[in-house]
C-alpha positions as CSV (number, residue, x, y, z in Angstrom):
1,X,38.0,118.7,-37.1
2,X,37.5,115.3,-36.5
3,X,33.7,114.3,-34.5
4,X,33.1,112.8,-31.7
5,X,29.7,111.4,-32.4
6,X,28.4,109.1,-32.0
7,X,30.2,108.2,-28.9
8,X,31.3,105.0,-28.1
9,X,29.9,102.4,-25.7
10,X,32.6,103.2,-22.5
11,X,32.2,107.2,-23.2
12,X,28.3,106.6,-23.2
13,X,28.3,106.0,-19.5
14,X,29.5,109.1,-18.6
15,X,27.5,111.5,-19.7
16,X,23.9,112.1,-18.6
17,X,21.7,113.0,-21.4
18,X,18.9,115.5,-20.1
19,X,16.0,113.9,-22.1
20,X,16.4,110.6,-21.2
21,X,13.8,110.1,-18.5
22,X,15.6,107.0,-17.0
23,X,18.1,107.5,-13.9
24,X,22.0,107.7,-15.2
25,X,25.0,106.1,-13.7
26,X,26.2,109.5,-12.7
27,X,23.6,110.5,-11.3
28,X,23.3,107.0,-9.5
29,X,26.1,107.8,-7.5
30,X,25.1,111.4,-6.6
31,X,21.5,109.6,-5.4
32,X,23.3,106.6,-3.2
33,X,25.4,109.3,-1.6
34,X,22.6,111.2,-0.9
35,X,20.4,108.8,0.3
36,X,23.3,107.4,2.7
37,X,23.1,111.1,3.9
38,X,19.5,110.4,5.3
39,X,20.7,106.6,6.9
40,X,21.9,108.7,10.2
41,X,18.2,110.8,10.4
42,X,16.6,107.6,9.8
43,X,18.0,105.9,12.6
44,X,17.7,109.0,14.8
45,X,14.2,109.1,14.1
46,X,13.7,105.4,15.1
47,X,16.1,105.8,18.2
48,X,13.2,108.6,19.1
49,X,10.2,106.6,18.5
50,X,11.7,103.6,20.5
51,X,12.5,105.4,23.1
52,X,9.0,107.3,23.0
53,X,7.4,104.1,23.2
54,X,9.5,102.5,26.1
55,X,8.9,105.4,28.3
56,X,5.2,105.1,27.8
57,X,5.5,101.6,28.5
58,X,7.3,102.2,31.6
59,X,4.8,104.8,33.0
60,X,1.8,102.8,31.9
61,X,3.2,99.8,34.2
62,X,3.6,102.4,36.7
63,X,0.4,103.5,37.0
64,X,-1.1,100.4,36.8
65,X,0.9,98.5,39.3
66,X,1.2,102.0,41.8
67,X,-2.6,102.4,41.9
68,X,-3.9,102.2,45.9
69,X,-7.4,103.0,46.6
70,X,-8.2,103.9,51.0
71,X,-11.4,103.3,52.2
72,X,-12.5,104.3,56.1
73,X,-15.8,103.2,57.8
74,X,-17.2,104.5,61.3
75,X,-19.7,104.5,62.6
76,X,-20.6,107.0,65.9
77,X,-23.2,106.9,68.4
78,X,-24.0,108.8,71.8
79,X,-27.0,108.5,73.9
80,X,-27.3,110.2,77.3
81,X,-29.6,108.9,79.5
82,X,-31.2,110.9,82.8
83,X,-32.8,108.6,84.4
84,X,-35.9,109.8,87.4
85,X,-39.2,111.9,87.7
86,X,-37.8,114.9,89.4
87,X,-37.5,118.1,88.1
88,X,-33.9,118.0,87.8
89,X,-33.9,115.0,86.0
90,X,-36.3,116.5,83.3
91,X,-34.4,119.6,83.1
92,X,-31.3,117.1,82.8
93,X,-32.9,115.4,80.2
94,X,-34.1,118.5,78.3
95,X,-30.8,120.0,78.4
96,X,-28.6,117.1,78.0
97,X,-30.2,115.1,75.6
98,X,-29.4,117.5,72.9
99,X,-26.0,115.6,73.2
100,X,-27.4,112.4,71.6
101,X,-26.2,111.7,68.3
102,X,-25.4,109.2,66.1
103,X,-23.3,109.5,62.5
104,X,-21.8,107.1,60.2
105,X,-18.6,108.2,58.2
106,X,-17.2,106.7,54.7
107,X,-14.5,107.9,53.5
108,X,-12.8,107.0,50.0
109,X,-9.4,108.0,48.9
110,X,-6.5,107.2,46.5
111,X,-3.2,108.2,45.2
112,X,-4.5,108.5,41.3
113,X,-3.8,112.3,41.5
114,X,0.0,111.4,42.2
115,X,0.3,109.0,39.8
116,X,1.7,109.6,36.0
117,X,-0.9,109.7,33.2
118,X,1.1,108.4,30.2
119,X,-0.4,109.0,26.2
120,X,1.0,106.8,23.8
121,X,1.4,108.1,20.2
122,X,-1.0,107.0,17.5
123,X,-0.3,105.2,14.5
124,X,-1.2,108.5,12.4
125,X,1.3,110.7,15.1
126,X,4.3,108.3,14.2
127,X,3.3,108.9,10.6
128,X,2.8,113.0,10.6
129,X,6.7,112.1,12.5
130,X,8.2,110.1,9.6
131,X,6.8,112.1,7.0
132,X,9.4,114.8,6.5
133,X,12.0,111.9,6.0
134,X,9.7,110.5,3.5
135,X,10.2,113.7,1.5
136,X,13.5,114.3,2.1
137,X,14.2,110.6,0.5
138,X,12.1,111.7,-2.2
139,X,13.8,114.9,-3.5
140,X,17.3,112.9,-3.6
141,X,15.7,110.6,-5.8
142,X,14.0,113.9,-7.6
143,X,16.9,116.0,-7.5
144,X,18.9,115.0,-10.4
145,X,16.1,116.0,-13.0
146,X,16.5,119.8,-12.3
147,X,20.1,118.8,-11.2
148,X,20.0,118.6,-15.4
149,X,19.1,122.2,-15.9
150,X,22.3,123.8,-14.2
151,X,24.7,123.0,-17.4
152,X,21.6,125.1,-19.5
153,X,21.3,127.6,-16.6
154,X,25.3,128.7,-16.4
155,X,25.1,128.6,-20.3
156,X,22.2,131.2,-20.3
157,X,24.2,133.5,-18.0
158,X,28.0,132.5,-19.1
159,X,28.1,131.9,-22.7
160,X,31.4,132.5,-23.1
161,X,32.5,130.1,-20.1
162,X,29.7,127.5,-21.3
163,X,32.1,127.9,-25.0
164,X,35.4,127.1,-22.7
165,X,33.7,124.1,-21.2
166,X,33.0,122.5,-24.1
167,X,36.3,122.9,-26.0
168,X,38.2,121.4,-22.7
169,X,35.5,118.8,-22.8
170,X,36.1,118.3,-26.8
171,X,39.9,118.3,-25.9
172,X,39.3,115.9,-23.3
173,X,37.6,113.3,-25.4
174,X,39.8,113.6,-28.0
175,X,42.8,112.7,-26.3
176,X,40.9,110.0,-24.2
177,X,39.9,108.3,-27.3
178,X,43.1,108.8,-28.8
179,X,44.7,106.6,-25.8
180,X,41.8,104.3,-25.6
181,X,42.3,103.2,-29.4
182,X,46.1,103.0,-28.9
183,X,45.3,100.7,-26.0
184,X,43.0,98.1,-28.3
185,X,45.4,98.2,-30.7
186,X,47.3,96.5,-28.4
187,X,45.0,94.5,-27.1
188,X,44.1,93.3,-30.6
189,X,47.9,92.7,-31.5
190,X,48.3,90.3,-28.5
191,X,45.0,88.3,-29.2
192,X,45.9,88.4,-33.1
193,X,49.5,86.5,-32.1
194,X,47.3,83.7,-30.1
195,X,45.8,80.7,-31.6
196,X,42.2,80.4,-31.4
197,X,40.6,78.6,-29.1
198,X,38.5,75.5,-29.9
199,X,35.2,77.4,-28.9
200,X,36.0,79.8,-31.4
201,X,36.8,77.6,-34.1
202,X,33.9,75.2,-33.3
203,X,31.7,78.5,-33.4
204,X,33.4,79.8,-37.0
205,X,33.0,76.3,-38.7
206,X,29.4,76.3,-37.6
207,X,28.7,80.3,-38.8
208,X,30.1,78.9,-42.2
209,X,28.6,75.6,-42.2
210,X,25.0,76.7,-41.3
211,X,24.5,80.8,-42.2
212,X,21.0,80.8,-40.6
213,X,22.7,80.3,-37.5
214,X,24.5,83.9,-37.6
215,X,21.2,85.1,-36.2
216,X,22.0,82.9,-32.8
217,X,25.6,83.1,-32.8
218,X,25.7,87.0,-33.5
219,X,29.7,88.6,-32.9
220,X,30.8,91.5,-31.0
221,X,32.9,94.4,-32.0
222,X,36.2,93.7,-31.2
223,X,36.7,97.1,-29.4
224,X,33.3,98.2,-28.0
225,X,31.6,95.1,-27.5
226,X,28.7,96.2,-29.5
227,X,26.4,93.0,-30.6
228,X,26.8,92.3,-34.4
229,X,24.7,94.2,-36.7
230,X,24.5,94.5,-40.5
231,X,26.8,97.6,-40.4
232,X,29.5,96.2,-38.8
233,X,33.2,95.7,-40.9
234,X,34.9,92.8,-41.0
235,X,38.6,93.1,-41.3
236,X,40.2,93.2,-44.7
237,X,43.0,90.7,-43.6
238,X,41.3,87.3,-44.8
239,X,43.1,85.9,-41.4
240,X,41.9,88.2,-38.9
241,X,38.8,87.4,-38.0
242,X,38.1,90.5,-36.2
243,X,34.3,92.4,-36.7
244,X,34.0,96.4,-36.2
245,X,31.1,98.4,-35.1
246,X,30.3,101.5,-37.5
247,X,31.6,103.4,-35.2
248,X,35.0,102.1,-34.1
249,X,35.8,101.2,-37.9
């Protein structure tokens, strides 16, 4: 059966290789998507906090500007005077004078009691508030790591579905790779039918001219792209000047 390994540069990118502690493009685009999920709580949140702290301000200008204090003063004084020796007039007095009296009254009032008493939020409430976002955003950027372990999982408990899956995905590469060379080959034909260009024969004469310059002006493959190593194949046709990764030769 022909192999697949080692894949090839394009095929590389699609796969996410569970040991590889760095974040895959794959699993890049599950994260984006997930994190865009968390744009509209985010904005709820701080549509909820705004508006938290506008009504606060509101009622704070409202009991500051709405506070009137009353205060009443009087004062009171009665004196009954009898005046004469007689009897009657002491008897008056005795009786009468009883009525003398004198009081002074203060009174101090205010509409406090009606008045709203507003409490703002604290920096550590709006934090305790924000928090559960926090974590949310952090398990869509954890989630792809045990995200990893479902392929091992379903293998575990369907061994013989795991065995289907990877003969479609084996089938699928083949014939992907299949059309993918057929496509270079064409590619290659159409570049092999133009004339270089004078960057590429400036940068030939040089490589031939100078050899301790192949270090600087390292090739490509001609398929992948891969940057020129000591395994890579030139082309057996003296006038191509095509170079091949180990892999796509």
């Amino acid at each position: 059966k022909p192999m697949l390994l080692p894949l090839l540069r394009e095929e590389t990118s699609s796969f996410i290789f569970p040991c590889n502690p760095a974040l895959q493009r794959p699993e890049l685009q599950h994260m984006v998507m997930e994190l865009l999920r968390c744009i509209p709580l985010l904005l709820f949140l701080l549509f909820v906090c705004g508006l938290d702290h506008f009504i606060f301000s509101v009622l704070s200008i409202i009991q500051h500007h709405s506070f009137i204090e009353y205060s009443y003063q009087t004062s009171h004084h009665l004196s009954v005077n009898v005046m004469g020796t007689s009897l009657m007039a002491e008897l008056l007095r005795t009786t009468i004078g009883a009525l003398n009296s004198s009081f002074d009254t203060e009174v101090e009032t205010s509409n406090l009691v009606c008045l709203p008493q507003p409490t703002g939020m604290t920096r550590q409430q709006y934090l305790n508030t924000c928090l559960p976002l926090g974590a949310l955003a952090f398990l869509c950027l954890a989630q792809v790591y045990p995200f990893r372990l479902r392929r091992a999982i379903a293998a575990f408990y369907f061994p013989k579905r795991e065995k289907t899956r990877v003969l479609f995905l084996y089938n699928k590469l083949l014939q992907q790779r299949k059309h993918f060379l057929h496509l270079q080959r064409g590619c290659i034909a159409r570049q092999a039918r133009q004339p270089p260009g004078l960057w590429t024969l400036l940068l030939q004469w040089c490589r031939r001219r100078w050899p301790w310059l192949r270090r600087c002006l390292r090739r490509s493959c001609t398929l992948c792209g891969k940057p020129e190593t000591p395994r890579h194949q030139p082309c057996p046709n003296p006038d191509c000047n095509a170079l091949y990764c180990e892999s796509c030769w």
